[in-house]
Structures are given as C-alpha cells and as structure tokens.
N, C-alpha and C positions, 0 to 999 in steps of 0.2 A: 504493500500500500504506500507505503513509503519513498520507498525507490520511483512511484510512477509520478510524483507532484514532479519533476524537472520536465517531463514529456507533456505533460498538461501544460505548464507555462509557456514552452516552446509553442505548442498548439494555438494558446491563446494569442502568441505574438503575430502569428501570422493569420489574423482573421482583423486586422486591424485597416482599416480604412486609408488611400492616401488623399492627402490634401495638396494642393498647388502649393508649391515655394521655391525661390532660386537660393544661390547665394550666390556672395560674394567674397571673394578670396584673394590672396594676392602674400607677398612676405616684403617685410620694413628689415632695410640696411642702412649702415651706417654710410652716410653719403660717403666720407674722404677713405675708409678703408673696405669697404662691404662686405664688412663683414655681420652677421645677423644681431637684432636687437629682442633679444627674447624678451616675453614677457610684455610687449609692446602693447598699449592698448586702442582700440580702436571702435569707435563709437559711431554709430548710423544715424545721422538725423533727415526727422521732417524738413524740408526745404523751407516751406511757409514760415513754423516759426524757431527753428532750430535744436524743437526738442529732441530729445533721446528717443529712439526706435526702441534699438536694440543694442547690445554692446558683445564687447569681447576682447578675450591676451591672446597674442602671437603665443607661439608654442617655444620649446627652447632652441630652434634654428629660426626664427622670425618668424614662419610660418600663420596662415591664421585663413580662416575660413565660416562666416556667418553666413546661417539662413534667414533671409528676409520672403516677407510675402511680394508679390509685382508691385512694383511701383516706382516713382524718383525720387534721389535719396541725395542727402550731400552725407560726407566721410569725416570723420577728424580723429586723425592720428597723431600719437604723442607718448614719449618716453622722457624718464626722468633727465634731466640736463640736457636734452634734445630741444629745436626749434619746432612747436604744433606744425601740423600742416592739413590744408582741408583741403577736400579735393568736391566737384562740385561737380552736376550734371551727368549723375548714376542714374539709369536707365536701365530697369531691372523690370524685363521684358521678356521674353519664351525661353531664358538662357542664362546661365550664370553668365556673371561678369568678374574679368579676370582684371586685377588691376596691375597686377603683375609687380614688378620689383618698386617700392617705393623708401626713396632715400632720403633718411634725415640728416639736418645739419647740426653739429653742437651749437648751443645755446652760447651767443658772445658776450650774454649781458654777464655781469659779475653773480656769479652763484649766491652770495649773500644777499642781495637783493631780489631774487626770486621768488616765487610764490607757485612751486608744481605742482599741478594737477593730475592724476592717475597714479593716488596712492594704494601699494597694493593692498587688497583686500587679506584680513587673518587668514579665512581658508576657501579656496576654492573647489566647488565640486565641480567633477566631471565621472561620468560613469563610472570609468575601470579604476580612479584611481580617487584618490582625496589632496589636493595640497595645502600643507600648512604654512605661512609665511610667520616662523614664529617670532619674529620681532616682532609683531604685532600686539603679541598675546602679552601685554601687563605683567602677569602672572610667574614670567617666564625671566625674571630680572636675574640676573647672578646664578642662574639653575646650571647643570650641568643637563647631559644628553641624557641620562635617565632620570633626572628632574621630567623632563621638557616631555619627555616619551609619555609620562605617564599623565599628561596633561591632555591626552591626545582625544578624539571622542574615537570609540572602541581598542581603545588600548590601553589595557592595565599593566602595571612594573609588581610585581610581588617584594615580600620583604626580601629573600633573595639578588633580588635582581633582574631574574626571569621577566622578558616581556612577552603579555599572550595579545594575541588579536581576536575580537568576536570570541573569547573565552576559552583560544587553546593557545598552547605556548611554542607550539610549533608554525615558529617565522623565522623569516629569513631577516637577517639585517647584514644593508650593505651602504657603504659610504661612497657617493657619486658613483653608484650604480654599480661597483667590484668589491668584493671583500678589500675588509683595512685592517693593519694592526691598530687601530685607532679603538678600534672595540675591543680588544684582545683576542688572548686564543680562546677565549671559552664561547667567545661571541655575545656576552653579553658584561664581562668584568672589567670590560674599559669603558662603559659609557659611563659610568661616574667620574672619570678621569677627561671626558671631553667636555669642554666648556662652552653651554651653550652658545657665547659670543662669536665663535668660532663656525657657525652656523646659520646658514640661509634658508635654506624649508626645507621639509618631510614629506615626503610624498608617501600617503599607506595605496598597497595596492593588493588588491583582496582577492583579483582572480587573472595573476598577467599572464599574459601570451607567451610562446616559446620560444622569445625571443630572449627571457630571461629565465635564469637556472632555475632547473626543476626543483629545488631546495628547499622547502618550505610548505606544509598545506595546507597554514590558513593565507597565507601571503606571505608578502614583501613589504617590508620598511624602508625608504633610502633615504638618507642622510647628503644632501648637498652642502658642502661645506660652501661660506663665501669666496667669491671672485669677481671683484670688481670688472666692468669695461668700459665706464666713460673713459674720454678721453684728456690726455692730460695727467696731474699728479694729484692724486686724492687717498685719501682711508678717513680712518676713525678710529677713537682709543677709549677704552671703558676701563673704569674702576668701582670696586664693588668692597663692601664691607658688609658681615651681618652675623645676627647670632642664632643659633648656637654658630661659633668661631669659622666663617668665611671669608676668606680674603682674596683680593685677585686685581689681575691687570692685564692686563689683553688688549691690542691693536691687526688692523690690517692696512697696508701700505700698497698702491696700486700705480704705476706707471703706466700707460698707454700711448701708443703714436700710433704714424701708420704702419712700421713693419713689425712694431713689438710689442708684447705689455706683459710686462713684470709686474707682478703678487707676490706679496709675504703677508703668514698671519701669526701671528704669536699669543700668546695666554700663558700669564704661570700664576696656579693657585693654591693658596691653603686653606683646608677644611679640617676639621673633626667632626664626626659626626655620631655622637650619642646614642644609643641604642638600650632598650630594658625591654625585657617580657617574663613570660610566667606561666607555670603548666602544670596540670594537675594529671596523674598518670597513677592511675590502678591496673596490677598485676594480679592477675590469676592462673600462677604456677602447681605443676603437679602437689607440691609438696606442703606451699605455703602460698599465701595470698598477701599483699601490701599495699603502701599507698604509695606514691615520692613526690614530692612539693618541690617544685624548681623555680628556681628565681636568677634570672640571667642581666648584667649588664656589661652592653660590648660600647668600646667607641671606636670607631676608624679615621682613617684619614692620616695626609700629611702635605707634600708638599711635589703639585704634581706642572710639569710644562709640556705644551704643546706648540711646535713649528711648522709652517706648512709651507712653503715658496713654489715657486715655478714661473715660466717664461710659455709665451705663444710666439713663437715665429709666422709669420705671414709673409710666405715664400716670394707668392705673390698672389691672383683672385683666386686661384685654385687650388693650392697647397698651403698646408699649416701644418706646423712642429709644435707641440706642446711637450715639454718638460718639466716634471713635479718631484720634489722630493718631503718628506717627512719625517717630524723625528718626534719622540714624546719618551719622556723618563717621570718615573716617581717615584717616589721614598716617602713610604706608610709606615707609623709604628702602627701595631693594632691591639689592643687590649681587651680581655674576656675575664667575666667573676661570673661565678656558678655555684652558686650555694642550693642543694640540696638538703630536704628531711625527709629520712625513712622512717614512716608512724605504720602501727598497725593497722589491720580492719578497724579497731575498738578506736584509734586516735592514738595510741600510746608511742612517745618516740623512741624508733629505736636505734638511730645514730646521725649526725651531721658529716656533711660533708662540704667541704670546700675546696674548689678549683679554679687552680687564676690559669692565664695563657698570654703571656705576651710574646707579640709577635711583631717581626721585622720585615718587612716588603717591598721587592724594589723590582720595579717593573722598566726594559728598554723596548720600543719598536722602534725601527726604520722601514722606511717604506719607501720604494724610486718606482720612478714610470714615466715612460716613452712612447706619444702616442701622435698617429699623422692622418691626416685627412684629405683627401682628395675630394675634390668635388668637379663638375662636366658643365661645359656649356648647357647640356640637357637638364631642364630643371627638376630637382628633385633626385640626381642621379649621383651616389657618393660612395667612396672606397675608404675604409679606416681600419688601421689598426692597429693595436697596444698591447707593451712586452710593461710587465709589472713586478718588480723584484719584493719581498718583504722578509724580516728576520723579527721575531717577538723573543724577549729572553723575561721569564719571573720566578723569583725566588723569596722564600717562603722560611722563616725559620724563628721557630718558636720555642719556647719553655716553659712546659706545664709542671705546676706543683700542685699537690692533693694535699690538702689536710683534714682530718678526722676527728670527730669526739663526739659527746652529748654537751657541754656547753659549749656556747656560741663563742664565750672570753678564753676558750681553753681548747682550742683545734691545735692537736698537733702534727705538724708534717710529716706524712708518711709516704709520700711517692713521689719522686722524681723524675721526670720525662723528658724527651726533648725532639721535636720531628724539622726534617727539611725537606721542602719540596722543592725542586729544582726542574724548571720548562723551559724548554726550547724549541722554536717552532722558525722552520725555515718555507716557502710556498713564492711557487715561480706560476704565472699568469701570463696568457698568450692568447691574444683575440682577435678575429678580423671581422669586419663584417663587411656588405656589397649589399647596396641600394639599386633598384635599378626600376624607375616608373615606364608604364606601359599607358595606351589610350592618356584619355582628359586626368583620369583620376586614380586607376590602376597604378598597383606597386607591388614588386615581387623584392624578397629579400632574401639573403644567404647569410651564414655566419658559422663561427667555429673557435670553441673555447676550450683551454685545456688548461688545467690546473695540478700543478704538481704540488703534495704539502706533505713534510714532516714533522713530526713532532717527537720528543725526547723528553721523559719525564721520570727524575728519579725522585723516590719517595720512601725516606728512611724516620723508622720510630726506633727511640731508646730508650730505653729506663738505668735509672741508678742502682748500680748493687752494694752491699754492704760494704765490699772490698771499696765504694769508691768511684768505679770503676762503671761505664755507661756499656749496658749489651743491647743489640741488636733485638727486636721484638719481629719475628719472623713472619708471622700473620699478616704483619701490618707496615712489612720492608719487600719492595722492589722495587726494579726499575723496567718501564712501558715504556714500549716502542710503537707510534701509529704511523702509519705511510699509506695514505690516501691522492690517489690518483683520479681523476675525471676530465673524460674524452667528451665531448658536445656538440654536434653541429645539429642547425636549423633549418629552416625554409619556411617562408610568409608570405602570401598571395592576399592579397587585399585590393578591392575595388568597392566604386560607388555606382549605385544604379538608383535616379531619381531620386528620390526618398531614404531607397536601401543603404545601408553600407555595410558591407560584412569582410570578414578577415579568416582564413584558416591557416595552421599552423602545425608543423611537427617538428618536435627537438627529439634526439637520440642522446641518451649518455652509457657512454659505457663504466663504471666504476666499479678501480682493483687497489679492495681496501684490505690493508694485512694488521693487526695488532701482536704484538709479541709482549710477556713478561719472562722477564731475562733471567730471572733467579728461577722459578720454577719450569721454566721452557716450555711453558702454555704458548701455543701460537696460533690464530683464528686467519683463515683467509677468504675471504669473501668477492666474488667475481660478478659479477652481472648486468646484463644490457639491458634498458627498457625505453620505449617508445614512450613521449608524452605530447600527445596533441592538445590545439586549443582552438578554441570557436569564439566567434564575436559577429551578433548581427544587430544589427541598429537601426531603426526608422525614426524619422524626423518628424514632428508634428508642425503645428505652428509656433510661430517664432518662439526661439527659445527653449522649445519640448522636444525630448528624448524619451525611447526606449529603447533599451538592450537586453538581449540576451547572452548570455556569455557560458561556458565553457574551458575547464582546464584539468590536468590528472598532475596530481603532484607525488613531488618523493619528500618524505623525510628521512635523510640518513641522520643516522644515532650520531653525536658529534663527540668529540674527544673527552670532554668531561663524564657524559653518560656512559663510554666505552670503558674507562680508566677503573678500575676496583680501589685505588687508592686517592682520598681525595681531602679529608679533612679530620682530626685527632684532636681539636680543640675540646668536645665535646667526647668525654670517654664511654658516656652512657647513649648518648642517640651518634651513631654511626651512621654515615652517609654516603654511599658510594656510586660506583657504576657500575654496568653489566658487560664483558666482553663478549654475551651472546648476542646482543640484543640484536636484530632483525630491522631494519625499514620499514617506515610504515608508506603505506599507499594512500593517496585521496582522490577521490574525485568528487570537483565542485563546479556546483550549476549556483546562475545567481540568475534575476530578472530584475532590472530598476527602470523606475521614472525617474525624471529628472528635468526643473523646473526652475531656469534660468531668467529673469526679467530685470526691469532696470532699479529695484528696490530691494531686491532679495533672491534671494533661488529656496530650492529644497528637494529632496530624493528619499522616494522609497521603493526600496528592495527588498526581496524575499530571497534566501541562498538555502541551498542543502549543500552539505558533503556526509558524505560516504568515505569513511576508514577503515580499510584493511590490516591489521597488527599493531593497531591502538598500544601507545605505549604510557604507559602509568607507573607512579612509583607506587610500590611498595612495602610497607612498613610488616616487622613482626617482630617477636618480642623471644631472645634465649632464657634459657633455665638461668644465666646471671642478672636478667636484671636489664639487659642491653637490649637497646633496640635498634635491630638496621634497617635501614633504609635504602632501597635499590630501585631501577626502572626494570619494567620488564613488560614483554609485550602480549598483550592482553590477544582479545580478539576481536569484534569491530564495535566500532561508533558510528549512529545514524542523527548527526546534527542538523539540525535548520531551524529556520527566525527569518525576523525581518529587523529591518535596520531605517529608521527614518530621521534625516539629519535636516536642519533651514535654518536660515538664518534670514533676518526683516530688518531693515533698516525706519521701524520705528516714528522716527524723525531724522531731522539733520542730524544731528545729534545726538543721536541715541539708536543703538544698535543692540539688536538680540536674536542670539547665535542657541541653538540644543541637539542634542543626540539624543535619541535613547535607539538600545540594542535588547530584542526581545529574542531567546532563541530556549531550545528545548535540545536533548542533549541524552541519548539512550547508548549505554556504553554493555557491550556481553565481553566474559572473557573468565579467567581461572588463574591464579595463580598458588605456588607450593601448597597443592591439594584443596584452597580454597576459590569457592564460586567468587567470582568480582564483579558486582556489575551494577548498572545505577540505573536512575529514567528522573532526568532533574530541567526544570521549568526555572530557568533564571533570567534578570534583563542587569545592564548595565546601563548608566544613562549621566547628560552632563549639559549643562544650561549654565550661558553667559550672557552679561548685560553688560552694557560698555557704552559708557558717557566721553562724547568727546567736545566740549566746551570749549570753543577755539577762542586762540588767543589767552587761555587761561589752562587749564589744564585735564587730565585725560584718565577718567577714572572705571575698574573695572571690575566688577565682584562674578566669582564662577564656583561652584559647587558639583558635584559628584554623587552618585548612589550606587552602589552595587550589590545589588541583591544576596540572600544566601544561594549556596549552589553546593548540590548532591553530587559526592563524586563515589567512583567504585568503594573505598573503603573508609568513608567519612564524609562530612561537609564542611564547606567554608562559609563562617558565617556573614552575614553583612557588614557594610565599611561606608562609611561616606565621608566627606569633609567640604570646606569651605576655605574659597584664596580670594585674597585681594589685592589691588594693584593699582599705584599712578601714578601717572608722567608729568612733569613742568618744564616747557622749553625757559632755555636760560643760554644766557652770551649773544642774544640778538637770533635765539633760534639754530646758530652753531651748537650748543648743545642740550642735553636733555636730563634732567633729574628725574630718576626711577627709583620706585619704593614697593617694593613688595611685601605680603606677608602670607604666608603659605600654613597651610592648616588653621586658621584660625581660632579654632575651635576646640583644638587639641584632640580633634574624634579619629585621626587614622590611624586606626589600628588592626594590625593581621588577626583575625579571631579561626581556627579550626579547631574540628574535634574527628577521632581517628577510632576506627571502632575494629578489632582484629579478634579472634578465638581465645586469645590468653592476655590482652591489656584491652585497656579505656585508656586516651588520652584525651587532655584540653586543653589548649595553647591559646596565646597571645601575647604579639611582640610589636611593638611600635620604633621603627628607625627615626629617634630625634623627637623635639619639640615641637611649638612654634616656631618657627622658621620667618626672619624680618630679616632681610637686604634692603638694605639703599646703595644706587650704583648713578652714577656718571659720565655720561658718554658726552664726546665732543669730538665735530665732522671739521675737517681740513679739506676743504675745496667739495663739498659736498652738501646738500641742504634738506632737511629734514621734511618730506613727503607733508603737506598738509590739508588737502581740499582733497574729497574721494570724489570719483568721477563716478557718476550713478548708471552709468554703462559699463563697467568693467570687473564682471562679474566671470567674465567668460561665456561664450555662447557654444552653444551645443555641438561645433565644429570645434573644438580647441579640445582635442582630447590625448595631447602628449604623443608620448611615441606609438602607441599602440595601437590607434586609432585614428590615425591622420590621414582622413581621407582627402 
C-alpha cells in the first residue's frame, strides 16, 4: 500500500492541464571581463506603470530564465556594485524571447555613497533544492557551521554532532560541492571548527540528480564558502565576542581585474563550550538488579584557524584557471567529570564513583585544488575539470582517573588510564565533466569522479599497575586500516517541451572498500557496482507556479567512524563504537512539490516517500558488568514519508515572516542480537521567523523551533524546542554593522531520550552550553551593505540551479 503513493503522485502529475506562457531568458556578464554574474536579479515590469510582474536570480553561471504570461514587458537588471540596466520593448508573443548575453558595467559612483537595491533574500526556494543566504539570518552572528546547520528549517544537529535531514542522519555534506577536510574525517567533527563568517549559503538538496555522489539518502548539504567578484579591491572583517567564552576574528580580502582575482579568507577562534546532562539507568541482570544515577559535565573547545586563498586566471573569454589552497589547525583541551551512584532497587547506596578525563586535541587539514574550465562559442557548451589533493591528521590523548567510595568528601583513586587516538586521513579527487546543449533548450551531460581515500587510525588504552608501570588493555588496543576507493561516471539528458521540462539521469559507482585491524588480523573487503538513476519532471503553471516530480536511489556507505570498533574510553560505562560488518544501506526517494513564487513571498509543498533497504540503527545492550555498548548495525527496512511545507510573506515593508514545518511518519522492521527492533512513529519538526527591518534604524529578528517526540527501534527521543534572537545596527556611515545575538533564550534545549532493551531502562538528558549572547562587528572596505529588497527577487520558477536549468 505503501510503496504504491509515488505511482499515484506521478499519475496525478500528468492529468494536469496546460496553460499559455512564454518566457524569457537570456545570462548577465560582466561587461569588461565576461565573465558570469551569479545570482543577478532580474525583475519584469508592467510598461504602463512600472510595477513588478514577476521577478527572478541568475543561477551560479548568470544564467536565468522566467515564465511570463503574453504580453509587453520592460526588464530591469541589477547586481550589487553593478550599473541597473533596463531594457525596454519585450514582446512576449507565440515564443520565448531570448535576450541573450546582457553586460553590466561596475558602478563609478563611490561605493559609500550608494544605496543597492537586490538585497539577497535569507532563503530561496526552488524545487530540488533550498538556499540559504545565511548572513541574512540575525541568529547566525558568531555561530560556527554546526551552529548555522542546525538553524536550518528541516535540519536538526544532535548533541553529538550528527546532522539529520527530514529526520535521518544519513546526508551527505560537502563544501563547494566536493568533500573538504574543512568538516573532518568523520564528516561531521569539523563543523564546529568552521566559522560561520567564513560562509556564503547552504544549499539543502533532498532529492539530487546523478550528477552528484550517490552518498547520502536523505540528501545533500553544500556549504559554499565566500568568494568575492566585484571588481577592484574589497573584503570585510568581523569580530565577535560572547558568552559562554567566544572569541574570534575573521576577514576576507578580494582583488579582481580583468585577467585575475585573488581571494583570501581567514578566521581564528576561541571557544569553550560547557556541556552537563544526566541519566537514570536501571539494570536487570541474571543475578542482581540496580539502579546508576549519572551526572556528567564536559567542556570543549580551544583555539581553532581557518585559511582559505586562491586565484582565477582568465586565460582569456574561454578559458579559466582557478587555484585554491586551505589550511585549518586546532588545539582543544577537552574536559569530562562523571560522577556516578550505584543505589539499590530499595534506594540504598551502594558505592560512588568518580571519573575525570582530560583531554588534548589537535587537529591539521590541508587541502589544494586545481581546476579549469572551458567554455564554446556554442552557448551553454562547457569542458571542466579538477584534481583535489587533501591530508587530515587528529590526535586525541587523554587521562582518565576513577575514584571510588561511599562518601562524596572521601573518593579515593583507584584507576589509572590513559588512551590515544591517532588519525590520519590522506584522499586524492579527480573530476571532469562535458556540457554539451542540443535544440533551443536541450542539454546532455557527461562526467567522471574518482576518489581515492585512506585513513590510519591507531587507538591505544592503558591502565596503571601496581608496579607503576602502564599495560596495554587489549580489548580496547589496535590499530585500523580503511582504504576506500570510488569509481563514478554519469550521463544527463535534459530538455524543455512547452510547459514540460524533464531531466533523466544514470550514475555508476563502483566501490572497493577494505578495512583491516592490525593487531588481531581481522580484514573485511567489500567490492560492488551499482547503478543509481534519477528523474525530474516539471510543469509550469502560471507565473511563478511549479510542479515537480522527482526521483532518485541513493547509497549510504557506513563511513569511517561507524566502520572503526575503537572510538571513545572517556566514558568506561557507556561504550561507543562501530561495526566493521556493517553493510550499505539502499534508498529510494520519490518527492512531489508545488511551489509558489510571487512578488511578496513564495511557498512549497511537498509530499516524499523513501524506501530503505538495510536501515542502519544503533544499538545499545547492557553486559553482566554493568557496561553498556553501543554499536550500528543494520536493521532491515524503513518505509518513511511526510510532507514538508515551507513560505515565507513579506508582511509589510518591513516586516517579514518566514516557517517550516516537517510532518513525516517513519515504520522501521529489522532484529538485532536475537532481539525484534522495530518502531511505527508519527513525528513533525517545524520552525517560524519574524524579522523586522526598520531602515535606517535597525534590524530585528526573533525565530523558534519545535521538534516533536519520535519513536525509534529501541526507545524514543523526546521533544526539544527553543527560542533565538537577533539585531543588527549599521554604524561608520553604513560601512559597518553591529550584531547581537542570543541563542536559546530560554535555556529549553535540551537532548531528552529514553532507551528500552531486555536487561536495562535508561533516561538521558544533556544540554551543550547555556544561553548563548554574541555581539560581533563587521566593517566592508570598498563594499556597501545591501539595503532596499527588491520585491521581485524571489526567484522564478526557471532559476533552478544546476539541476534543472532548463
């Protein structure tokens, strides 16, 4: 029954009526070097009295393409530090009209004296994908990248770190569109190390084409980092202070002419960041029965930088060199207190325990890349490709001590320990891809991705003996080996017919992943090819209105951390590790959306199903000691789907109000060590902002959060919400800007779960940090602070990224 709602949607798609409409399209370059001005906006007006039609952005190659109903139309085009330009006497008659390449001039008057209009909008919807422009977002002052993530509307960050989309944690994140050591190796323990300054929008993409890795099966995350291209010399430098203890500084620095433009961005920050929780955990063992009362307080942080540079060569109109390099180190002490009471059934205590852990963390990436682009007199016709080197090195070493007794003034030391973890991750990156348009609107595409990556992870635990003297804990001592290989190529046909637009797609990957531990000569090899297609069909309604159906089969490979058995000894009673069996999980997701673009607002709803083959879940269970481990293992399938409705209204002038909410249901079967695991859980997540923008004065923004409880195989997670606030005051004549934020206001987020297994009950909750208040500082050198929103620049139902650019 289940499985047949994606064949009905599709069914209902095509019973849909067409309506008359043309468009109009055409791509904005930079007059003196043309090269493309992304993001460009471009707004339709009534000739009579000049109002707004319809509006729309260029894509990230200038690109742009709006549906207008028949009629005559005048144009006005406009990017930040650009001269407007309007173009008059549109004639939108039995036939798109091509305006074909239109060149702006930089703006001569003095930047300080300006007043630009086509400020970006916080977030833009378009079908496949979502983007966020998070300078926008108040909220987002001083945050790092897993700040920023979890601000996102269907994207939750857990206390961990883990980020999930639409309610599973299997995504993909990638920085400008390829893996980074920017994230780490774990792909999720560097975003609190990247500074959101350091960042231009997020694009979530919930069902992409094969033209991106099968990696992921609720989606894709991308992280654009900034890169200026006006022309000329410009950046911007921010400072930020707040408490609990944030510090930081960061700048980016931008040259441009005609044959070149040099980028650097830098950020270096200090944080600690506080952490307490608490858990109540009854044992029912063969022999005996308990209680254990846990009370944990961790802080992290230290003192982290990030470098980003690069040059664009501009050969000449048809060839371009980009060269980037990166680098990012940090140095974290980290520190953990863990006081434990073992009471009886009756309440009666029958010992204390205490465990400290401090810990030493020093994390390197570097990361180079070389990439070149061809482009053809033929328009739309382009050859690129890019070699990407990276090395991640982190190391881990800590010293636990236990101490023991019934009074709390009277614990005495009785164990000694000491572990280090030592990573090294080396991964070579190799891409080409070939553009090649056919007919008016037709585009077929090639490509081919290969990715080489090692990793080297030694992982040794000690304990002290009487003699003195530190021995080796062999349980809990090797060293893993991963070497993960993946072969890729594509193929993408895409055309427009009237109304229609549709795209198909097939990727191939072949991946030969090996794991080894060295010490007991366990060695796992794993080989296998699979085909991932993807569909995307589209009809236009009237102005502004979309529908799509779409299509895609994703892979989740188990990632290095889930792979590895050895992972963390902070904690000697809840043990945490990975599975070197674990298995891929398969998905296949259907999605259906409207989407509802006008000159005051938009909004989109969608309804998706996926379908999981080898669902992977952790695991908890409890030994005859007292311990509890925790591992992933792979279950057997999940039949998720919801619907998802996002809009934003612009209110007034002055007043703008933006909400999410995600409604989905979520049937998990599966078994693990002898026991059934399976759930059937009705949960939504949802997030509503209001945003005052008082010009001339200043720019205030209050947004909130809800996430429901939610049923999983062996427990639930209970509900969470919070409240952030946030405002801006230009200051230095509008060079720059006073930011204030305060995050959780309310002091409510907090991780709440309960764990239900054959021989324990557990109940947890742990909260990362306080209220959270940043004040930060920003000030533009030859650049001017966006302040009038253009009520056309919303995006039109033609500006659909790469994906979809018909």
């Amino acid at each position: 029954m289940i499985r047949s709602i994606p064949i009905v949607c599709f069914l209902f798609l095509c019973t849909i009526p067409v309506w008359a409409q043309q468009q109009i399209l055409g791509q904005i370059r930079d007059a003196e070097t043309g090269a493309p001005l992304e993001f460009s906006t471009i707004s339709i007006l009534n000739p009579q009295d000049s109002s707004i039609v319809v509006g729309g952005l260029a894509d990230d190659q200038g690109n742009f393409r709006i549906d207008v109903p028949v009629g005559e139309y005048l144009a006005k085009v406009q990017y930040v530090s650009y001269e407007t330009k309007f173009l008059d006497a549109l004639d939108v008659a039995s036939g798109n009209v091509n305006l074909g390449e239109i060149s702006l001039n930089s703006s001569t008057a003095t930047l300080t004296e300006v007043v630009v209009e086509g400020k970006k909008e916080q977030s833009i919807l378009e079908l496949d994908k979502r983007v966020f422009n998070i300078a926008q977002d108040l909220s987002n002052t001083g945050r790092n990248a897993s700040d920023i993530l979890g601000n996102l509307p269907s994207v939750t960050v857990d206390v961990e770190g883990g980020v999930s989309l639409r309610g599973s944690q299997n995504v993909r994140i990638l920085v400008n569109g390829k893996p980074s050591g920017l994230i780490g190796i774990g792909d999720t323990d560097g975003l609190r190390s990247l500074q959101g300054d350091m960042i231009e929008r997020i694009e979530v993409i919930t069902n992409p084409s094969a033209r991106y890795d099968a990696q992921g099966s609720a989606g894709i995350i991308n992280i654009i980092l900034k890169k200026e291209q006006q022309s000329g010399f410009n950046g911007s430098f921010t400072a930020n202070v707040g408490h609990p203890e944030n510090y930081g500084i960061s700048g980016n620095l931008n040259y441009r002419k005609s044959w070149v433009n040099l980028f650097i961005n830098y950020g270096v920050n200090y944080r600690r960041r506080p952490g307490n929780g608490s858990s109540y955990q009854e044992f029912f063992l063969e022999d005996t029965s308990y209680v254990t009362l846990r009370d944990q307080e961790r802080i992290r942080g230290g003192l982290s930088n990030n470098i980003q540079l690069g040059t664009d060569f501009i050969i000449n109109e048809f060839n371009t060199i980009t060269a980037s390099a990166m680098y990012r180190v940090s140095d974290e002490n980290n520190a953990s207190t863990i006081r434990y009471r073992d009471l009886t059934t009756d309440n009666e205590l029958i010992q204390r325990t205490l465990r400290t852990d401090d810990e030493g963390e020093d994390d390197k990436n570097q990361e180079y890349e070389l990439y070149y682009k061809r482009t053809f007199p033929q328009k739309g016709r382009s050859l690129s490709a890019n070699v990407q080197f990276r090395e991640s090195g982190e190391i881990e070493d800590s010293d636990q001590i236990e101490s023991t007794g019934l009074i709390e003034s009277e614990l005495t030391p009785s164990l000694f320990q000491r572990s280090l973890n030592d990573e090294n991750e080396l991964q070579w990156l190799v891409q080409g891809d070939y553009v090649h348009p056919f007919l008016e609107s037709g585009k077929f595409e090639i490509g081919y991705r290969g990715t080489l990556r090692q990793i080297d992870n030694a992982y040794i635990v000690e304990e002290k003996q009487e003699s003195g003297e530190y021995e080796s804990l062999p349980e809990f001592t090797n060293t893993f080996e991963y070497d993960e290989n993946i072969y890729a190529g594509y193929a993408i046909l895409s055309n427009k017919t009237g109304k229609w637009s549709y795209q198909g797609g097939l990727r191939m990957e072949a991946t030969d992943l090996t794991t080894h531990l060295l010490e007991t000569a366990e060695k796992n090899d794993k080989n296998y090819v699979n085909l991932f297609p993807s569909a995307f069909l589209t009809y236009s309604l009237k102005q502004g209105r979309s529908l799509q159906a779409s299509y895609s089969r994703r892979i989740n490979r188990p990632n290095f951390r889930e792979l590895n058995p050895f992972s963390s000894f902070s904690d000697a009673r809840n043990i945490r590790s990975g599975n070197p069996n674990l298995d891929p999980e398969f998905t296949d997701s259907y999605e259906l959306g409207y989407l509802h673009n006008y000159a005051t607002g938009n909004f989109y709803l969608g309804g998706y199903y996926r379908f999981t083959d080898g669902v992977i879940e952790r695991v908890s269970q409890a030994g005859d000691d007292g311990v509890t481990y925790t591992r992933p293992e792979n279950l057997s399938t999940q039949d998720a789907f919801g619907f998802e409705f996002t809009a934003s209204q612009d209110i007034l002038e002055w007043w703008q109000v933006s909400g999410n909410v995600n409604i989905f249901r979520a049937i998990t079967e599966g078994e693990a060590y002898g026991q059934k695991l399976s759930s059937d859980t009705y949960t939504m997540t949802s997030r509503l902002t209001s945003k005052w923008d008082i010009p001339d004065l200043f720019e205030v923004q209050l947004s909130g959060f809800y996430m429901a409880p939610e049923t999983r195989p062996q427990g639930r997670r209970k509900a969470m919400g919070s409240i952030d606030l946030g405002a801006t005051k230009d200051v230095f004549n509008r060079k720059g800007t006073l930011s204030l934020s305060i995050r959780d206001v309310l002091n409510s987020r907090k991780y709440r779960s309960e764990t239900f297994a054959d021989n324990f009950y557990s109940e947890s909750e742990f909260r990362w940090g306080v209220r959270q208040i940043t004040l930060s500082l920003t000030y533009r050198l030859n650049q001017q602070k966006n302040r009038q929103r253009d009520r056309g620049g919303r995006g039109g139902d033609g500006d659909r990224g790469d994906d979809m650019d018909f």
